[in-house]
N, CA and C atoms as a LAMMPS dump frame, in Angstrom:
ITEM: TIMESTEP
0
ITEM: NUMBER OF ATOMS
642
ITEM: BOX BOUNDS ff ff ff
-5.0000000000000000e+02 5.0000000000000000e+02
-5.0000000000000000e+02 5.0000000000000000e+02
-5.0000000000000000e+02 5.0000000000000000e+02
ITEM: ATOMS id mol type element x y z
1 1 1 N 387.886 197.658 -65.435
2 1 2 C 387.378 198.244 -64.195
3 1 3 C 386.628 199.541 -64.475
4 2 1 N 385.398 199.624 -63.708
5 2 2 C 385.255 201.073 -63.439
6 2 3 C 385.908 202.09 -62.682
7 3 1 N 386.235 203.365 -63.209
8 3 2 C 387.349 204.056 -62.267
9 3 3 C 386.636 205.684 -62.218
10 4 1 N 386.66 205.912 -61.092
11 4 2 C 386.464 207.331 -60.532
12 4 3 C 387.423 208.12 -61.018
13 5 1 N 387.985 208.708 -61.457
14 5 2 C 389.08 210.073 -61.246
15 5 3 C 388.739 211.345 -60.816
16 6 1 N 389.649 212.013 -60.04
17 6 2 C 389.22 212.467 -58.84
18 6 3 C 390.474 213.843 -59.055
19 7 1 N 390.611 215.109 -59.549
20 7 2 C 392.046 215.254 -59.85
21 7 3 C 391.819 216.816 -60.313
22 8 1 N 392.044 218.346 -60.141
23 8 2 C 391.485 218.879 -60.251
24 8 3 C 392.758 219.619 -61.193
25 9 1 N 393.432 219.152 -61.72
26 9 2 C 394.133 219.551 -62.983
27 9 3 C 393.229 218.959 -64.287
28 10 1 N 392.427 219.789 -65.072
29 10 2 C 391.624 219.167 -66.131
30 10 3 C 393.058 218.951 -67.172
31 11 1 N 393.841 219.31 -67.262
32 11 2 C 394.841 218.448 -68.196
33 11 3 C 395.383 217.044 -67.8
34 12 1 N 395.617 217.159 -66.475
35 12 2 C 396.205 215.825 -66.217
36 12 3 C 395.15 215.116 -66.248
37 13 1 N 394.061 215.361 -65.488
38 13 2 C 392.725 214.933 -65.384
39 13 3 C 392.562 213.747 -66.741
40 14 1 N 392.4 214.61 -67.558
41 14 2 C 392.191 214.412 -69.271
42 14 3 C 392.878 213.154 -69.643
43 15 1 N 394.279 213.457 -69.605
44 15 2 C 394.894 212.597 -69.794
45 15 3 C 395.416 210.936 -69.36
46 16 1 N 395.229 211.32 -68.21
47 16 2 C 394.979 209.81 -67.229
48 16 3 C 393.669 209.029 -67.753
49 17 1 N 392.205 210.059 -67.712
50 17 2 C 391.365 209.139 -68.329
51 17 3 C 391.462 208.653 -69.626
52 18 1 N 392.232 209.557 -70.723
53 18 2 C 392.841 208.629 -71.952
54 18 3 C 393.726 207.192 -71.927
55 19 1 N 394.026 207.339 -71.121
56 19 2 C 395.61 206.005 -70.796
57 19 3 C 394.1 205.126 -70.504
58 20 1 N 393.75 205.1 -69.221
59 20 2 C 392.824 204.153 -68.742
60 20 3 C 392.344 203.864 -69.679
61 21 1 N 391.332 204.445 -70.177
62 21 2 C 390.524 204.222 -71.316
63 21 3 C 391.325 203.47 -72.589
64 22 1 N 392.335 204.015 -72.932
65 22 2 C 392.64 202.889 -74.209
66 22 3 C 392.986 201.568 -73.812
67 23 1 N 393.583 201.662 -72.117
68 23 2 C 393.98 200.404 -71.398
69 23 3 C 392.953 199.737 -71.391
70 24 1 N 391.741 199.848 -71.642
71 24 2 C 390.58 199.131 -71.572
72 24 3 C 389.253 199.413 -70.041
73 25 1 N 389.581 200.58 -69.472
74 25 2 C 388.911 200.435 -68.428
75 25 3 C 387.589 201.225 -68.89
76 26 1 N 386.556 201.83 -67.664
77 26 2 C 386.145 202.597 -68.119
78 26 3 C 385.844 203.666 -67.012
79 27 1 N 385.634 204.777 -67.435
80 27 2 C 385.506 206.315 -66.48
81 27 3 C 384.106 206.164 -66.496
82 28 1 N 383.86 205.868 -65.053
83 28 2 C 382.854 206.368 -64.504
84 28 3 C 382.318 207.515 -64.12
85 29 1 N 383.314 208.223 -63.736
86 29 2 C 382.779 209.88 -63.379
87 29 3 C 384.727 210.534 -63.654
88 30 1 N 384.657 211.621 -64.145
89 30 2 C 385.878 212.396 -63.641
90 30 3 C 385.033 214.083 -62.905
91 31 1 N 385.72 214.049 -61.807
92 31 2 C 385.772 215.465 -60.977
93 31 3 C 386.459 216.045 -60.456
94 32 1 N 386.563 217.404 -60.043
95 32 2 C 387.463 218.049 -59.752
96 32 3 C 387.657 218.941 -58.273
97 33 1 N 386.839 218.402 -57.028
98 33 2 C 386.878 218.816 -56.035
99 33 3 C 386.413 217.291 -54.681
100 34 1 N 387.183 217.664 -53.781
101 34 2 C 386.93 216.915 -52.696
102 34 3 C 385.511 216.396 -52.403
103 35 1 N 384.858 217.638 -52.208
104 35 2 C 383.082 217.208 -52.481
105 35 3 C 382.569 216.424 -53.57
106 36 1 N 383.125 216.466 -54.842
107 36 2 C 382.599 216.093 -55.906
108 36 3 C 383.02 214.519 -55.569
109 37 1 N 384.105 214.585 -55.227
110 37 2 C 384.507 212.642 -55.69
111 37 3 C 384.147 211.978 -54.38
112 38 1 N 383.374 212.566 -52.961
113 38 2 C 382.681 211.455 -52.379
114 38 3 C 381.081 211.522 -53.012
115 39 1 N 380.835 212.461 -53.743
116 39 2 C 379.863 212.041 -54.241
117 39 3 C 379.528 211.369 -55.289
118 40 1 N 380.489 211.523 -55.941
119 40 2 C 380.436 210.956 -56.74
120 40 3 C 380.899 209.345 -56.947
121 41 1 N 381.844 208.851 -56.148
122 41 2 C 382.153 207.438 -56.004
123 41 3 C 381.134 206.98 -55.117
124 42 1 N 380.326 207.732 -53.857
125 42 2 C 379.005 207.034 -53.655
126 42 3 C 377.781 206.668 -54.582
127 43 1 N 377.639 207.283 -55.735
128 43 2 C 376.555 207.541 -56.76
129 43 3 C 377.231 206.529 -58.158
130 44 1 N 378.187 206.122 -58.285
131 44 2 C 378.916 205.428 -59.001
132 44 3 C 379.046 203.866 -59.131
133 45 1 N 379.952 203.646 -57.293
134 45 2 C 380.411 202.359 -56.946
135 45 3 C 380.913 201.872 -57.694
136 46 1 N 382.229 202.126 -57.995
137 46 2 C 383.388 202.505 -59.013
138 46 3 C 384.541 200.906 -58.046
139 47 1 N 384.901 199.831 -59.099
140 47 2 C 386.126 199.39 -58.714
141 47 3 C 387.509 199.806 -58.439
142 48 1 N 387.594 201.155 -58.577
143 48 2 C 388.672 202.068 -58.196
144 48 3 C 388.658 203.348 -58.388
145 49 1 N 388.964 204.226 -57.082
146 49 2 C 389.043 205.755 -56.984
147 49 3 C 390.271 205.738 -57.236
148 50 1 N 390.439 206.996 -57.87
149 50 2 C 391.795 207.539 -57.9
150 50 3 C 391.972 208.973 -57.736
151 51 1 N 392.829 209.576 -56.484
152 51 2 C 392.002 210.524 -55.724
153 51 3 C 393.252 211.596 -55.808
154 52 1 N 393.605 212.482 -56.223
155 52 2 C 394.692 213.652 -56.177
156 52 3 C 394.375 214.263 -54.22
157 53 1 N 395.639 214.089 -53.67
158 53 2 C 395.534 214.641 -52.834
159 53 3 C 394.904 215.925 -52.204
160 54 1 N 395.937 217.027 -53.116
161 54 2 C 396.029 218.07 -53.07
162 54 3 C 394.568 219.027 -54.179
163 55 1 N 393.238 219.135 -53.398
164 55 2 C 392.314 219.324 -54.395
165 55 3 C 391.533 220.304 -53.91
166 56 1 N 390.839 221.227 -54.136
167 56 2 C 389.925 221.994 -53.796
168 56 3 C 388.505 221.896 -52.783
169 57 1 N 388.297 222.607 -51.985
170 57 2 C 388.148 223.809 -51.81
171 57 3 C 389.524 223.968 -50.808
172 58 1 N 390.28 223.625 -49.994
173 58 2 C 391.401 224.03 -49.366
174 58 3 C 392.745 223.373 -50.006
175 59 1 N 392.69 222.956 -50.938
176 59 2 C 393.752 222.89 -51.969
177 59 3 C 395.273 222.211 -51.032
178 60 1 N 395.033 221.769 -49.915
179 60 2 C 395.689 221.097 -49.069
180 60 3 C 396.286 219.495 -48.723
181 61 1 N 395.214 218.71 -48.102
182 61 2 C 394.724 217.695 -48.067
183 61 3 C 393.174 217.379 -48.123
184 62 1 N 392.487 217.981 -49.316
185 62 2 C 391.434 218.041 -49.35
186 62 3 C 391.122 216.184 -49.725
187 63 1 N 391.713 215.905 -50.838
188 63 2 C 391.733 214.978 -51.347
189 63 3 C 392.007 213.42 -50.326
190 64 1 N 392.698 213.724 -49.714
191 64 2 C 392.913 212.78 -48.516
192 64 3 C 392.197 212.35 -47.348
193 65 1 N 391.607 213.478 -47.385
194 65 2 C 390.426 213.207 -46.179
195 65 3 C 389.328 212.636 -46.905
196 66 1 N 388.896 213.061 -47.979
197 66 2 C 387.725 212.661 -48.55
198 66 3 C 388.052 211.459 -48.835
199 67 1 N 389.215 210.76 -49.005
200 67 2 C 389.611 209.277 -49.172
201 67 3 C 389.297 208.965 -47.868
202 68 1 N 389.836 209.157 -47.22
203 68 2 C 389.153 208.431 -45.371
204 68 3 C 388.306 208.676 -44.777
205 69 1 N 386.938 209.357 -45.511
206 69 2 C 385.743 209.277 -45.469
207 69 3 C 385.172 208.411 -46.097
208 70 1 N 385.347 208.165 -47.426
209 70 2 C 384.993 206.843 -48.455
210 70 3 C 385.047 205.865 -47.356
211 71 1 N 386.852 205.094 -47.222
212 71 2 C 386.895 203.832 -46.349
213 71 3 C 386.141 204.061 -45.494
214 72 1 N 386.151 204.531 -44.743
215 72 2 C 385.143 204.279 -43.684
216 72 3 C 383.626 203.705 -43.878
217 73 1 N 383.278 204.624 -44.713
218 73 2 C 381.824 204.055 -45.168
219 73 3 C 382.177 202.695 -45.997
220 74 1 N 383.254 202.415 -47.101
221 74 2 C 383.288 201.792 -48.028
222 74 3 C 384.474 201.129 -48.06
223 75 1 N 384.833 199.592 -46.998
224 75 2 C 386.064 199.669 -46.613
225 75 3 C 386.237 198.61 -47.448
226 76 1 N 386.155 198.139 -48.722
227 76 2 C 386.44 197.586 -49.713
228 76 3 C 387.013 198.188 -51.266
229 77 1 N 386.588 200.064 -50.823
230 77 2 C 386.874 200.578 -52.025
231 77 3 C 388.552 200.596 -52.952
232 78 1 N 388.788 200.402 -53.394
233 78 2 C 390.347 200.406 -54.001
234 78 3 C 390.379 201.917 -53.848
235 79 1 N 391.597 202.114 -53.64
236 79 2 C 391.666 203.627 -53.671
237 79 3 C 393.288 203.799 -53.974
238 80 1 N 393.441 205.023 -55.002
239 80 2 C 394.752 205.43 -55.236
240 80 3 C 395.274 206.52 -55.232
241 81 1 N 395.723 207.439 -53.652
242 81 2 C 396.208 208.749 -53.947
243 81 3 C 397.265 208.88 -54.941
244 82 1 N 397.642 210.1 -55.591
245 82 2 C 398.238 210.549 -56.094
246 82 3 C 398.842 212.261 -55.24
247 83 1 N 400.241 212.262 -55.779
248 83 2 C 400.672 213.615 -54.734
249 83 3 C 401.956 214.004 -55.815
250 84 1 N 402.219 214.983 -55.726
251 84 2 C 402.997 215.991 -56.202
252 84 3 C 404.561 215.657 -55.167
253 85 1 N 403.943 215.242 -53.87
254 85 2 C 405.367 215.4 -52.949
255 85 3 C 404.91 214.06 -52.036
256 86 1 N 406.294 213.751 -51.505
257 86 2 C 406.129 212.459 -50.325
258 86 3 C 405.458 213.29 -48.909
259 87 1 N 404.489 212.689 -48.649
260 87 2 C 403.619 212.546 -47.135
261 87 3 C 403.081 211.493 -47.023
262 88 1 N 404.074 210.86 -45.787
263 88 2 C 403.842 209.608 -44.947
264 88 3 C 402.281 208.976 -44.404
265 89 1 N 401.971 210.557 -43.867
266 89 2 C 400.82 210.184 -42.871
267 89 3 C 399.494 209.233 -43.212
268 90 1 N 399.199 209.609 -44.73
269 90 2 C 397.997 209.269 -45.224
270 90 3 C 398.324 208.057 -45.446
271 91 1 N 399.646 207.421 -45.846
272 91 2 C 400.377 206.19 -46.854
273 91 3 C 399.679 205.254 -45.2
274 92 1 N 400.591 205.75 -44.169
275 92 2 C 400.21 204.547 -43.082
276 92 3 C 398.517 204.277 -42.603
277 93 1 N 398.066 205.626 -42.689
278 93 2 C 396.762 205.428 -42.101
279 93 3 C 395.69 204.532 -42.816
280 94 1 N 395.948 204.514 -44.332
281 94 2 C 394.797 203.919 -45.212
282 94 3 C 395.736 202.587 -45.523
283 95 1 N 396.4 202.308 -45.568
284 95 2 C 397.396 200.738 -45.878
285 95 3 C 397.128 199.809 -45.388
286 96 1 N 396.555 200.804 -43.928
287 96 2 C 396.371 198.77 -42.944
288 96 3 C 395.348 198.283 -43.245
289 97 1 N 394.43 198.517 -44.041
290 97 2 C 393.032 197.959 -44.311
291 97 3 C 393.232 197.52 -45.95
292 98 1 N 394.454 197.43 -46.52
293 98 2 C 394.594 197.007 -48.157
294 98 3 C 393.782 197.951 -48.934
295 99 1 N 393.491 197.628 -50.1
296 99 2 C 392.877 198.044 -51.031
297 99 3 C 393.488 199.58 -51.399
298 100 1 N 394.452 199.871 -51.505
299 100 2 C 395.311 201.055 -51.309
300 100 3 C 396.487 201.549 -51.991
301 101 1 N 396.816 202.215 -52.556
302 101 2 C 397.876 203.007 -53.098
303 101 3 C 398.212 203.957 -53.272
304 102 1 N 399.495 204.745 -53.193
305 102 2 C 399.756 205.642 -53.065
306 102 3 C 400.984 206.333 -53.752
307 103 1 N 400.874 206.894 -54.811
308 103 2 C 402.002 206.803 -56.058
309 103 3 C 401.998 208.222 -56.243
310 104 1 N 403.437 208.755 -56.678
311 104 2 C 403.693 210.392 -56.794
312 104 3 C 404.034 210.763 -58.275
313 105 1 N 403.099 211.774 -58.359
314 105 2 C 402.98 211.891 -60.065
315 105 3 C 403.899 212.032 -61.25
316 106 1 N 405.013 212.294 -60.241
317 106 2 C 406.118 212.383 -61.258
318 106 3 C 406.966 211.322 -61.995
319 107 1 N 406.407 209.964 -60.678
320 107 2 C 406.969 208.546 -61.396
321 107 3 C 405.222 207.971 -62.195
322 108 1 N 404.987 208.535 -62.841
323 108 2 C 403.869 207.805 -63.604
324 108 3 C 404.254 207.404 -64.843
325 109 1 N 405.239 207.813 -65.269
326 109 2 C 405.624 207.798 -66.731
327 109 3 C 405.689 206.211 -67.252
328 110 1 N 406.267 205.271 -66.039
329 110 2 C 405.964 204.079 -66.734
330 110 3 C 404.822 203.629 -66.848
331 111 1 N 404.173 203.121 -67.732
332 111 2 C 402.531 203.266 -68.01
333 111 3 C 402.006 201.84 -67.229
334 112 1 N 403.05 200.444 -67.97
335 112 2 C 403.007 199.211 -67.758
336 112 3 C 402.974 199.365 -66.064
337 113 1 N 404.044 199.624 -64.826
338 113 2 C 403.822 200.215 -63.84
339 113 3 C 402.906 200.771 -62.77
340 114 1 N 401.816 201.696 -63.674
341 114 2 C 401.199 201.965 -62.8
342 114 3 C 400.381 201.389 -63.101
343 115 1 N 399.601 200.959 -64.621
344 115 2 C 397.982 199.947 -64.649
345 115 3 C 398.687 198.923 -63.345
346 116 1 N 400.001 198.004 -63.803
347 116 2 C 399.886 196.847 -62.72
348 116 3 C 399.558 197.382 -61.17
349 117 1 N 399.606 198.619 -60.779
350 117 2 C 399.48 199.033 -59.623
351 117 3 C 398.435 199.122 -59.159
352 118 1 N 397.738 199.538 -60.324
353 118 2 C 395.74 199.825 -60.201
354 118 3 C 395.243 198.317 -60.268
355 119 1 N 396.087 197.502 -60.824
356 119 2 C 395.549 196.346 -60.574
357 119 3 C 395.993 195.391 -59.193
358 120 1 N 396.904 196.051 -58.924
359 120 2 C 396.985 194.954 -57.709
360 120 3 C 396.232 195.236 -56.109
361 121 1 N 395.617 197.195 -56.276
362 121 2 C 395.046 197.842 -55.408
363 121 3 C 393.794 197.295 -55.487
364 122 1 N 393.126 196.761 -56.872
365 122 2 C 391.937 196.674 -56.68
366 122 3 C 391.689 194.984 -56.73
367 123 1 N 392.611 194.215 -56.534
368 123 2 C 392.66 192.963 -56.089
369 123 3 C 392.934 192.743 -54.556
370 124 1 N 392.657 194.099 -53.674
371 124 2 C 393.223 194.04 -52.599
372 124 3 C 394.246 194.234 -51.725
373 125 1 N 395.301 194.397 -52.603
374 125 2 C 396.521 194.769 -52.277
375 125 3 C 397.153 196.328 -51.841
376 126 1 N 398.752 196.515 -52.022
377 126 2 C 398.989 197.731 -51.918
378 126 3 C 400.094 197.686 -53.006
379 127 1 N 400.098 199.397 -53.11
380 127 2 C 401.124 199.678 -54.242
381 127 3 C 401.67 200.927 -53.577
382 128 1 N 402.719 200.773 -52.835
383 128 2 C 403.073 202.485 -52.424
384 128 3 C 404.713 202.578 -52.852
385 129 1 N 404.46 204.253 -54.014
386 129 2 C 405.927 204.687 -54.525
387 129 3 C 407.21 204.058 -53.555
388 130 1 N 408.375 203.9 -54.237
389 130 2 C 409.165 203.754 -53.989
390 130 3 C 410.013 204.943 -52.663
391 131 1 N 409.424 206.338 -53.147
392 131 2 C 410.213 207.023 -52.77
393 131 3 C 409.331 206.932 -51.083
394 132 1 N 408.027 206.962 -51.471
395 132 2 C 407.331 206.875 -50.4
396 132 3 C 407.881 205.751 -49.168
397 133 1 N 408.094 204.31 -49.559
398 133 2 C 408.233 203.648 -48.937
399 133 3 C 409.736 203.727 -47.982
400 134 1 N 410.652 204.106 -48.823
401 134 2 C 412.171 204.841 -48.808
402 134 3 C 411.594 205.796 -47.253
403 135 1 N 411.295 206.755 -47.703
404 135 2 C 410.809 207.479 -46.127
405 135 3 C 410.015 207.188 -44.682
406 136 1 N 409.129 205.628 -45.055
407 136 2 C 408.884 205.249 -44.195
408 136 3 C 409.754 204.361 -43.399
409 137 1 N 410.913 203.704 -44.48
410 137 2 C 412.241 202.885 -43.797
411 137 3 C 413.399 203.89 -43.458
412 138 1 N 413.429 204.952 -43.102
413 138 2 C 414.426 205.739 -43.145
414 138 3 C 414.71 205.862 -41.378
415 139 1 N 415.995 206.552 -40.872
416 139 2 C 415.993 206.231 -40.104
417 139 3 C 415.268 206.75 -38.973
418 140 1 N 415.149 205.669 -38.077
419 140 2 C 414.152 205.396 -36.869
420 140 3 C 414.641 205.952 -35.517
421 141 1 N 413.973 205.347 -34.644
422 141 2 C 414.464 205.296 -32.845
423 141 3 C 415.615 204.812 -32.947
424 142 1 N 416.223 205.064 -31.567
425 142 2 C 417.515 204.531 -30.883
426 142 3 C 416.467 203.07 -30.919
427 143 1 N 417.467 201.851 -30.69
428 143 2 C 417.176 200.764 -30.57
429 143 3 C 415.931 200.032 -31.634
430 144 1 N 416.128 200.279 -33.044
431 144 2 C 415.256 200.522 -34.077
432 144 3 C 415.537 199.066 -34.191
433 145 1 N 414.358 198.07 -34.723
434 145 2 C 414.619 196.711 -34.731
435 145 3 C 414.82 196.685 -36.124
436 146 1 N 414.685 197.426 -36.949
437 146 2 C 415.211 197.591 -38.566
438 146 3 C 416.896 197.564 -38.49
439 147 1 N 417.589 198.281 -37.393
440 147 2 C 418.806 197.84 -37.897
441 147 3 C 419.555 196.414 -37.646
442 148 1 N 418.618 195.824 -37.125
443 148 2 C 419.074 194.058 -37.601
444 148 3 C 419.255 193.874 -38.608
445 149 1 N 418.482 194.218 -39.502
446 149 2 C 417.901 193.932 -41.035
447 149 3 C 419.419 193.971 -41.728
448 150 1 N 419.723 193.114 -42.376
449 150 2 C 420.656 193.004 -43.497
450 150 3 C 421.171 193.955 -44.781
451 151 1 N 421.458 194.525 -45.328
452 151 2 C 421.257 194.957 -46.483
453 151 3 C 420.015 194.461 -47.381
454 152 1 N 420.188 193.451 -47.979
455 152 2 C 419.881 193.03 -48.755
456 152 3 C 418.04 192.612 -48.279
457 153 1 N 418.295 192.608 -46.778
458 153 2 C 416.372 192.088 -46.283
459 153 3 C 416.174 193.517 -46.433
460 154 1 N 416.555 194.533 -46.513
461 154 2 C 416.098 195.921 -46.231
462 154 3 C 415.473 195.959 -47.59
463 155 1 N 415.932 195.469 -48.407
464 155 2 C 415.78 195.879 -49.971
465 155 3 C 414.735 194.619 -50.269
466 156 1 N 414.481 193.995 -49.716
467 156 2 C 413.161 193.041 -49.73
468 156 3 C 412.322 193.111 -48.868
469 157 1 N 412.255 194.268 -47.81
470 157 2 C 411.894 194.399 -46.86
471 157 3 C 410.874 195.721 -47.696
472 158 1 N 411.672 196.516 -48.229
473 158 2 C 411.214 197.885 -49.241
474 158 3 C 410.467 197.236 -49.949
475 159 1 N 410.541 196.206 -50.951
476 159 2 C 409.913 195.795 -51.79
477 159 3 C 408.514 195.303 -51.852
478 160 1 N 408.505 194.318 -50.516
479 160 2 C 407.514 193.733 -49.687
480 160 3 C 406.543 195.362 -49.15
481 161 1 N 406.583 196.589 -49.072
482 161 2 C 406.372 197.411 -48.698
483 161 3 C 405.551 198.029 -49.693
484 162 1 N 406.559 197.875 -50.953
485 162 2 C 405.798 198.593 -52.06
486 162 3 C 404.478 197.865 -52.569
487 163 1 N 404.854 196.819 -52.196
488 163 2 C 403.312 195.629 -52.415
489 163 3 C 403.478 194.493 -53.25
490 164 1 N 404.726 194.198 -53.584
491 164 2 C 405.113 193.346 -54.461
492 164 3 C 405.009 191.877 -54.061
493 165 1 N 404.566 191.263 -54.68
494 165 2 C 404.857 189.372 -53.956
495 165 3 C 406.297 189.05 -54.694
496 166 1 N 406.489 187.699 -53.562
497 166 2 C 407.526 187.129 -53.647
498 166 3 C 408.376 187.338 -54.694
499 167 1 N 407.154 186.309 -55.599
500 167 2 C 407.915 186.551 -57.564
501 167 3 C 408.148 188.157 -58.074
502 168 1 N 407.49 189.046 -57.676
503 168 2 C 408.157 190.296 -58.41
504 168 3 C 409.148 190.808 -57.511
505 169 1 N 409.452 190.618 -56.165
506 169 2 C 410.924 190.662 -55.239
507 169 3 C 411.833 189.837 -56.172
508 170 1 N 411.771 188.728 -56.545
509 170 2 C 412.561 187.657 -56.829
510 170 3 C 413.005 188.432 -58.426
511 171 1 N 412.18 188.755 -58.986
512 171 2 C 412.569 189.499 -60.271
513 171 3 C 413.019 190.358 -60.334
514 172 1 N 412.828 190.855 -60.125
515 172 2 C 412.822 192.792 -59.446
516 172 3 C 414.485 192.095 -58.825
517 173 1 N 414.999 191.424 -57.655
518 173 2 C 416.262 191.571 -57.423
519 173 3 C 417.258 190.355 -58.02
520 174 1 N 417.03 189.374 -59.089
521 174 2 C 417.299 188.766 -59.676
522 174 3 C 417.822 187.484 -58.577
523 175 1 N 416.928 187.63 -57.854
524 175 2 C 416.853 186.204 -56.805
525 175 3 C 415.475 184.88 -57.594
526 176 1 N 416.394 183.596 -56.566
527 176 2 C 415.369 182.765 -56.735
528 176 3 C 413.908 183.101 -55.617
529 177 1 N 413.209 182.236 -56.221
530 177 2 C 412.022 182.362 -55.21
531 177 3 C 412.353 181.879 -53.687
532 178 1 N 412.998 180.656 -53.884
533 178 2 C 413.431 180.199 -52.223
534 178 3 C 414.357 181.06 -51.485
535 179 1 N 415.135 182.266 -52.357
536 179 2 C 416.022 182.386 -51.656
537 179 3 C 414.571 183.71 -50.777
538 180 1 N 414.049 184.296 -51.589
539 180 2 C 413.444 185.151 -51.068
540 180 3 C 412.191 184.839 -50.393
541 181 1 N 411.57 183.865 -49.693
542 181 2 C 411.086 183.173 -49
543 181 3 C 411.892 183.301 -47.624
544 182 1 N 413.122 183.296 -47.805
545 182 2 C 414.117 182.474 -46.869
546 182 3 C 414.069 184.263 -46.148
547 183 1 N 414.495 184.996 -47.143
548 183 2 C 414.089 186.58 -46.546
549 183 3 C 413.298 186.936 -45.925
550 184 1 N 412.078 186.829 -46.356
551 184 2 C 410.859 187.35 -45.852
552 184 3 C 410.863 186.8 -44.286
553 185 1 N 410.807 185.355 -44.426
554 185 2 C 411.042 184.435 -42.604
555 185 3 C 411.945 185.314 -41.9
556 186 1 N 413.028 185.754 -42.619
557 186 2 C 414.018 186.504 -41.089
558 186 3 C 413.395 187.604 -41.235
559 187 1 N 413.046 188.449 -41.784
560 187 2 C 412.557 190.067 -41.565
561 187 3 C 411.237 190.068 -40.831
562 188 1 N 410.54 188.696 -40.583
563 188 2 C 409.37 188.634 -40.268
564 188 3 C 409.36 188.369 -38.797
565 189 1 N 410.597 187.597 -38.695
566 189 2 C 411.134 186.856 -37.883
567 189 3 C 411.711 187.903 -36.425
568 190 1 N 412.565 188.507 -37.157
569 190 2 C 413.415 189.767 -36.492
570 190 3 C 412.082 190.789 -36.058
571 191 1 N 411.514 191.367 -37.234
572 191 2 C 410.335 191.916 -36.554
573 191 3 C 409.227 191.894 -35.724
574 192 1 N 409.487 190.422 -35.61
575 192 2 C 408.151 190.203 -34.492
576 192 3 C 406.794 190.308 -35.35
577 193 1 N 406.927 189.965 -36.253
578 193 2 C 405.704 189.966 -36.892
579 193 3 C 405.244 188.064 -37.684
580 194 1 N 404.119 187.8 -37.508
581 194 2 C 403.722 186.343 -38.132
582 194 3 C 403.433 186.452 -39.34
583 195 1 N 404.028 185.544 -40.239
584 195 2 C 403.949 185.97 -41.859
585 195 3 C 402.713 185.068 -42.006
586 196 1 N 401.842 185.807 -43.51
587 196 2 C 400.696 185.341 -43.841
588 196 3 C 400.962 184.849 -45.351
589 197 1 N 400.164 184.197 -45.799
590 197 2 C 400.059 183.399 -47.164
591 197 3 C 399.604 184.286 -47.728
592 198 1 N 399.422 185.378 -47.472
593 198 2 C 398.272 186.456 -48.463
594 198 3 C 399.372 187.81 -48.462
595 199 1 N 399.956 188.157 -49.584
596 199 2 C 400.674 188.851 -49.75
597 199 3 C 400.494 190.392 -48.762
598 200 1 N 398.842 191.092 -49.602
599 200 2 C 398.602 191.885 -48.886
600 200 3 C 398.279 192.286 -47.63
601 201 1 N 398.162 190.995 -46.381
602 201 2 C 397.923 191.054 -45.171
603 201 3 C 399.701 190.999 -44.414
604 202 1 N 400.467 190.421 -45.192
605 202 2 C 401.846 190.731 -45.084
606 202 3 C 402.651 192.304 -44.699
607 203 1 N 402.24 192.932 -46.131
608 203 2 C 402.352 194.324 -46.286
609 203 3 C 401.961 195.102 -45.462
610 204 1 N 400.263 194.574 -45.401
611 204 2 C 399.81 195.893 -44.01
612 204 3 C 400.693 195.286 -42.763
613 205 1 N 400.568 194.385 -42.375
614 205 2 C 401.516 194.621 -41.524
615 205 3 C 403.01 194.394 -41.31
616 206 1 N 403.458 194.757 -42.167
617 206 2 C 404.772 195.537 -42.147
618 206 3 C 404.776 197.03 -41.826
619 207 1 N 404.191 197.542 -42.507
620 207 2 C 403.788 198.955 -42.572
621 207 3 C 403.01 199.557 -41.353
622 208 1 N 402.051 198.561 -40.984
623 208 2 C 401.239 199.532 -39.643
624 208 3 C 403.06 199.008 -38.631
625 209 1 N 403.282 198.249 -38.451
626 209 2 C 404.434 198.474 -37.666
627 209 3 C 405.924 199.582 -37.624
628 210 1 N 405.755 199.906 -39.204
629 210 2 C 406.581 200.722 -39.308
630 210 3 C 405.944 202.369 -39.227
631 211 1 N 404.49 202.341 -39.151
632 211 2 C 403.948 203.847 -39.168
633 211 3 C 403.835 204.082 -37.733
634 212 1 N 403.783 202.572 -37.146
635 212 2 C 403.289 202.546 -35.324
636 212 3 C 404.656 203.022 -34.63
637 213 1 N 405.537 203.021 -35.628
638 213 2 C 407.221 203.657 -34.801
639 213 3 C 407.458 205.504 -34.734
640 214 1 N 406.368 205.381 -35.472
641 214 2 C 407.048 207.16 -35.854
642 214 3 C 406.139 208.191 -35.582
């Protein structure tokens, strides 16, 4: 893939484009301010941004907005924040349209992990941290239709969240495939939501339903 990096730590910066790069991809542009990486992923047309939230000139959510300026213009772009800390807001707003991820820098260390993540964002999908997803299932309203949910659908319910299909639920919790099929129907079921054959149209909506609660 071609990849934007977007990240205004020139060490980390540095180093991410090394991983990619020996992983086989290639850096299209690296920059280090909000301005720089919509211009630069417009001048590029990069199979994946990868966008540090927290970036200059207001060192805030600079980085985040300039991601939901991209989609808008470019609602096919893969895109992958990165953050220092869990914030919900951006995870729900850019998810429902796929092509999306949202991973916190401190779980990067597994390497295998996050390429599969960059790869499943830019096949369309989603990849959002664990811890991230954890806070969007946390608890809800009085009369929350999540506490139907089982133990065990909660934890395939999370999984399905993080962006995983069936087979990596099924691995990931050392289930068969049917049994977790059989999951997905009641959580889909209970939620009021119609399950799709397409993993990532699944996910978004799980998620716009769970961002539409809070």
């Amino acid at each position: 893939m071609r990849i934007v990096i977007a990240e205004d730590s020139t060490l980390f910066r540095e180093g991410l484009s090394r991983l990619l790069t020996d992983a086989g991809h290639e850096i299209a542009a690296k920059v280090g301010t909000a301005g720089d990486t919509i211009t630069a992923v417009r001048r590029e047309q990069p199979d994946l941004a990868i966008i540090d939230i927290m970036m200059p000139p207001d060192n805030t959510d600079d980085g985040a907005r300039a991601a939901r300026t991209l989609r808008a213009q470019m609602p096919s772009l893969p895109i992958v924040l990165l953050s220092q800390k869990i914030e919900t807001r951006h995870s729900v707003e850019l998810v429902s349209s796929g092509y999306f991820g949202y991973l916190l820098k401190d779980r990067l260390f597994d390497v295998d992990d996050f390429l599969e993540a960059l790869r499943r964002v830019a096949g369309g999908g989603s990849a959002l941290d664990p811890e991230v997803v954890s806070r969007l299932l946390g608890p809800g309203r009085r009369n929350d239709p999540l506490s139907t949910l089982s133990r065990r659908e909660r934890e395939v319910l999370q999984l399905m969240a993080e962006g995983r299909s069936n087979r990596g639920i099924a691995h990931k919790l050392s289930l068969t495939g049917r049994t977790v099929e059989t999951h997905v129907c009641s959580i889909l079921a209970k939620l009021g939501l119609v399950e799709s054959e397409q993993d990532n149209r699944r996910v978004q909506a799980v998620l716009a339903y769970l961002g539409a609660r809070r």
